[in-house]
C-alpha positions in Angstrom: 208.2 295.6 186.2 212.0 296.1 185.7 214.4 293.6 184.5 216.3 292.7 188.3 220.1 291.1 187.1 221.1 288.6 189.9 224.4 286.8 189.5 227.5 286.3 191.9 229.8 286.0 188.3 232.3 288.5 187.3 233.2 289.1 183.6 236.6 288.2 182.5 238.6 287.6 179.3 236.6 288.4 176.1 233.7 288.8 177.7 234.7 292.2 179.1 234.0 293.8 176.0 231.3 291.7 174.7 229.2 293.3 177.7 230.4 297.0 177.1 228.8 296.7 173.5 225.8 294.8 173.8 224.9 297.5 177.0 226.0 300.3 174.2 223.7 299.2 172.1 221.0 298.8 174.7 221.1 301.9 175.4 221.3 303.5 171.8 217.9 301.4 171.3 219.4 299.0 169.4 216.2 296.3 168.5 218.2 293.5 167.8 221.6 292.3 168.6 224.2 288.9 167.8 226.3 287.9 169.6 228.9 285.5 168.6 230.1 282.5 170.4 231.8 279.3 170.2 232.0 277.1 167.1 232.6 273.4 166.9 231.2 272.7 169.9 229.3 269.7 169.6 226.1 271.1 170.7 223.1 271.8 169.0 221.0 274.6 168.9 218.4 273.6 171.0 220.7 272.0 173.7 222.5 275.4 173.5 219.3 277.2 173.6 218.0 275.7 177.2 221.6 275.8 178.3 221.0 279.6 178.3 217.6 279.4 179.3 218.8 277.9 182.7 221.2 280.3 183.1 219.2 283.6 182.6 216.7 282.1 184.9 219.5 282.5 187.7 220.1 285.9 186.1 216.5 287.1 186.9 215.0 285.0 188.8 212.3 287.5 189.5 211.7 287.9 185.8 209.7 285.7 183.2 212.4 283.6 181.4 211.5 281.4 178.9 212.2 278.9 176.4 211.3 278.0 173.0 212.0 275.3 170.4 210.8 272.9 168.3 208.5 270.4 170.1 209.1 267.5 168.2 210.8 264.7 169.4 210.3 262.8 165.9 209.4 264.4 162.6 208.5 262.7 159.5 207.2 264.8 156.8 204.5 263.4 154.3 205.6 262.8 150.9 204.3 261.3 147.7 206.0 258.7 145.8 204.7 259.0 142.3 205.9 255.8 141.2 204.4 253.7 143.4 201.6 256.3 143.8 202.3 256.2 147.4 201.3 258.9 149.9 203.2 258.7 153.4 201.0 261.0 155.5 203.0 263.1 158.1 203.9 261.8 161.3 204.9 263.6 164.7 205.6 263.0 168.1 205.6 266.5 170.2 207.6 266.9 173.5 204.9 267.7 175.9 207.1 269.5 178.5 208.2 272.0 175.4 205.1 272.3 174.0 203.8 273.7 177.2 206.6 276.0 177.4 206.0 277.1 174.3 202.8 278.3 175.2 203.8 279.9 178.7 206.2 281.6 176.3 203.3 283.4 174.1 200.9 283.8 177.6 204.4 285.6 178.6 204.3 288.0 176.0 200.7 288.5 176.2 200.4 289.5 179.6 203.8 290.7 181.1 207.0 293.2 180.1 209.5 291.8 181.7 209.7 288.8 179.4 212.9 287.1 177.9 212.2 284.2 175.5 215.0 282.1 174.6 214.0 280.5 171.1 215.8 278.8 168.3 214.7 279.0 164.5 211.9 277.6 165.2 210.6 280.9 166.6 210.0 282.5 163.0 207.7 279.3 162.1 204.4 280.6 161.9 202.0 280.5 164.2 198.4 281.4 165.3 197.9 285.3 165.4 199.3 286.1 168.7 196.4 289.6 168.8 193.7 286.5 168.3 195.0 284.5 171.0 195.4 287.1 173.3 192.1 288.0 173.0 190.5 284.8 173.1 191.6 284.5 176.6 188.8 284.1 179.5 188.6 286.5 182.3 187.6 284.6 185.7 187.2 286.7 189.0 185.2 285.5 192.0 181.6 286.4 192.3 180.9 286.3 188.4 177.8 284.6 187.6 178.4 281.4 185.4 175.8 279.2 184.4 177.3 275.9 184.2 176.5 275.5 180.3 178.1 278.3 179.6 180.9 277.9 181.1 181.6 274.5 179.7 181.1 275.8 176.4 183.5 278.8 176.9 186.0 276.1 178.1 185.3 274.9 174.9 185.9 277.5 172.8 189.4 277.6 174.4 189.7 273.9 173.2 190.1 272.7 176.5 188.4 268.8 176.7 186.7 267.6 179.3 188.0 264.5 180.8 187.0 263.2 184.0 189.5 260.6 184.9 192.5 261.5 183.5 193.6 265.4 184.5 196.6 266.6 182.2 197.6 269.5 180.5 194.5 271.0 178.2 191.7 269.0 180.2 189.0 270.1 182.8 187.2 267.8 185.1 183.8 268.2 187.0 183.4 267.4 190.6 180.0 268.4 192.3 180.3 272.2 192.8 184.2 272.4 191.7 185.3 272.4 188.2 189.1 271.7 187.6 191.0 272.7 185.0 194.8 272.4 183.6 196.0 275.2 182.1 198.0 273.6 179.0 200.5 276.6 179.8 201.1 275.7 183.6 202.2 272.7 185.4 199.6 273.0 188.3 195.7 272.9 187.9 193.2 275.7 188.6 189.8 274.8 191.0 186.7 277.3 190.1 184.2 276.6 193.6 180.7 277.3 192.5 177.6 278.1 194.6 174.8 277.7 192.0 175.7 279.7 189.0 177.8 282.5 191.3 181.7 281.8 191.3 182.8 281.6 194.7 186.2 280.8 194.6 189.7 280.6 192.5 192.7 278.5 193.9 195.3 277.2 192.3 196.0 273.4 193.1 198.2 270.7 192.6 197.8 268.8 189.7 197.9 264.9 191.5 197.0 265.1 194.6 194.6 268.2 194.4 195.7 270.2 197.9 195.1 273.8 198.1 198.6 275.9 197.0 197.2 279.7 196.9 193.6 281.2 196.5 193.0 284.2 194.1 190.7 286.7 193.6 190.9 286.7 189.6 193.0 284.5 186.5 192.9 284.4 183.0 192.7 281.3 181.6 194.3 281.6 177.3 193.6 278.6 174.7 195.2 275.4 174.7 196.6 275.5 171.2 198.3 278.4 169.7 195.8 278.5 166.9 192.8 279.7 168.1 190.1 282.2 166.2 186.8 284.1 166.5 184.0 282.5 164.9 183.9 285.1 162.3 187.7 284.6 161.5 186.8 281.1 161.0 183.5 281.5 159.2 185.8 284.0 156.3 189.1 280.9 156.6 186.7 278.7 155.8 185.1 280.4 152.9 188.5 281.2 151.4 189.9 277.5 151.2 186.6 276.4 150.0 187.2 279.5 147.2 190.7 278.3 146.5 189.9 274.1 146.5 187.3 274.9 143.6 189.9 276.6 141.4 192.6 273.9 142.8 190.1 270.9 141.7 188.7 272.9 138.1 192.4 273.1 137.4 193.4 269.3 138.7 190.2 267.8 136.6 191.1 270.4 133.7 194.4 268.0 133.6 192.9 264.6 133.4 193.9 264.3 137.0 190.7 263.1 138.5 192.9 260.8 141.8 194.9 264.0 142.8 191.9 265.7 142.7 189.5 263.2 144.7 192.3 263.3 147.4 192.5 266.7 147.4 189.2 267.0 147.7 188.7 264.3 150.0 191.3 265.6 152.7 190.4 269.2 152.5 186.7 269.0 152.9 188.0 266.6 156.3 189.9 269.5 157.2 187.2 271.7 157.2 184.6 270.1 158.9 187.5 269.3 161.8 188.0 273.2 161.7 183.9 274.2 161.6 183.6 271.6 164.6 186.2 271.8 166.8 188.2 275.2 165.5 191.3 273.8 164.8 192.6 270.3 162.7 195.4 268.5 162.3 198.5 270.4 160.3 196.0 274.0 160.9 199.1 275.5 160.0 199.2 275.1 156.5 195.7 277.2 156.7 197.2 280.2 158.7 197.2 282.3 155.8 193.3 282.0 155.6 192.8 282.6 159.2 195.0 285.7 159.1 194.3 287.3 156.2 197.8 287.3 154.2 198.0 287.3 150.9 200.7 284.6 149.1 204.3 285.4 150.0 203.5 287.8 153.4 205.3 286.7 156.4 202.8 284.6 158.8 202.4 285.6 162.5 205.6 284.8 165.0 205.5 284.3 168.3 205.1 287.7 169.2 
């Protein structure tokens, strides 16, 4: 699908020019392009980033625009204070209408053309591998053949949870021959009608009250979390930091460190059994390198 520009505005002043180059470049296949704007405005990045993700929605309304950003509304770091021997664990409190923009923002990518993501810096952070989570996706399409087990246990894999009372983003609910789920990307719910094993209908649905807003005849529903991996990505991640925490804790004890290395040894071997159980852990990120493949110093996996 093309890009379909929708806007009742007329450039004037500076402006003038400022859309004769960036269209020259365009058109010379220029990849990337800065423009320059005001200074000492007061704003900050993100405000100025969904300040232009409004208005490029009006642009192209028929188009996928979207937004991302950080998705922390508070962000402590951990630290250790060696002279009280003191560790302050890291502590976060994510936005829950950005995150799940955030993810629309990689489903986007992975499944249309006519995307334009509005980020800030916190774009280039790394994230899962964008090839694994397009793949991980599930392919639903009326008059499949489910058994209930497996589905469950492919929702699962996606790491959606199952939560019967309170539907949100990232959850799925049973009731009788209708399974609900939430995409963690959307903000309206998707009912999967069963007749025995055979998938008999796809509608999407609100949310709260649970009416019928449009039936389809196929959807593919993609993870929850930005990290997601195969089992045998996960099985070789999880061999790698084992590899590495051996000659971390031979070095630490080789030191006379023997607290830095109980803790390290403590916490990662947590981590791990969070990641062999569930697929993912708290901070995962600090582990993408293992799940991707990179060696020390190689850029991690954007958002695209």
């Amino acid at each position: 699908m093309k890009f379909e520009l929708t806007s009742t505005y007329k450039p004037a002043g500076d402006q003038l020019q400022a859309v004769e180059k960036l269209t020259n470049g365009i058109n010379s296949g220029y990849r990337n392009q800065t423009l320059l704007g005001v200074t000492g405005s007061g704003k900050t990045f993100k405000t100025l980033a969904a300040q232009l993700y409004q208005e490029l929605r009006e642009f192209f309304p028929n188009n996928a625009i979207c937004y991302f950003v950080s998705y922390y509304d508070y962000y402590q770091p951990e630290a250790y204070m060696p002279a009280t021997d003191t560790y302050i664990e890291k502590e976060t409190e994510i936005n829950e209408e950005i995150d799940r923009l955030r993810l629309a923002s990689t489903t986007a990518l992975a499944t249309r053309r006519d995307v334009i993501v509005v980020a800030s810096v916190s774009a280039i952070y790394n994230l899962g591998s964008p090839q694994e989570y397009k793949e991980a996706r599930l392919e639903l399409e009326k008059g499949q053949i489910w058994p209930r087990k497996d589905m469950l246990t492919a929702f699962a894999k996606l790491q959606y949870e199952r939560n019967d009372i309170d539907f949100m983003r990232g959850t799925y609910r049973v009731r009788g021959e209708n399974i609900e789920v939430y995409p963690s990307y959307e903000n309206k719910g998707l009912r999967l009608t069963f007749k025995g094993d055979s998938l008999e209908g796809l509608a999407v649905i609100h949310p709260i009250t649970g009416k019928l807003i449009e039936n389809l005849e196929s959807y593919n529903l993609y993870p929850t979390k930005h990290y997601v991996s195969a089992e045998q990505t996960r099985a070789f991640a999880i061999e790698s930091i084992k590899k590495e925490l051996k000659e971390r804790l031979e070095y630490l004890e080789s030191q006379n460190k023997r607290l830095e290395a109980h803790r390290l040894r403590e916490r990662t071997n947590y981590d791990l059994e969070m990641i062999n159980t569930l697929g993912y852990c708290k901070g995962i990120e600090n582990y993408s390198r293992y799940f991707d493949g990179r060696k020390p110093g190689i850029q991690a996996s954007l958002c695209i």
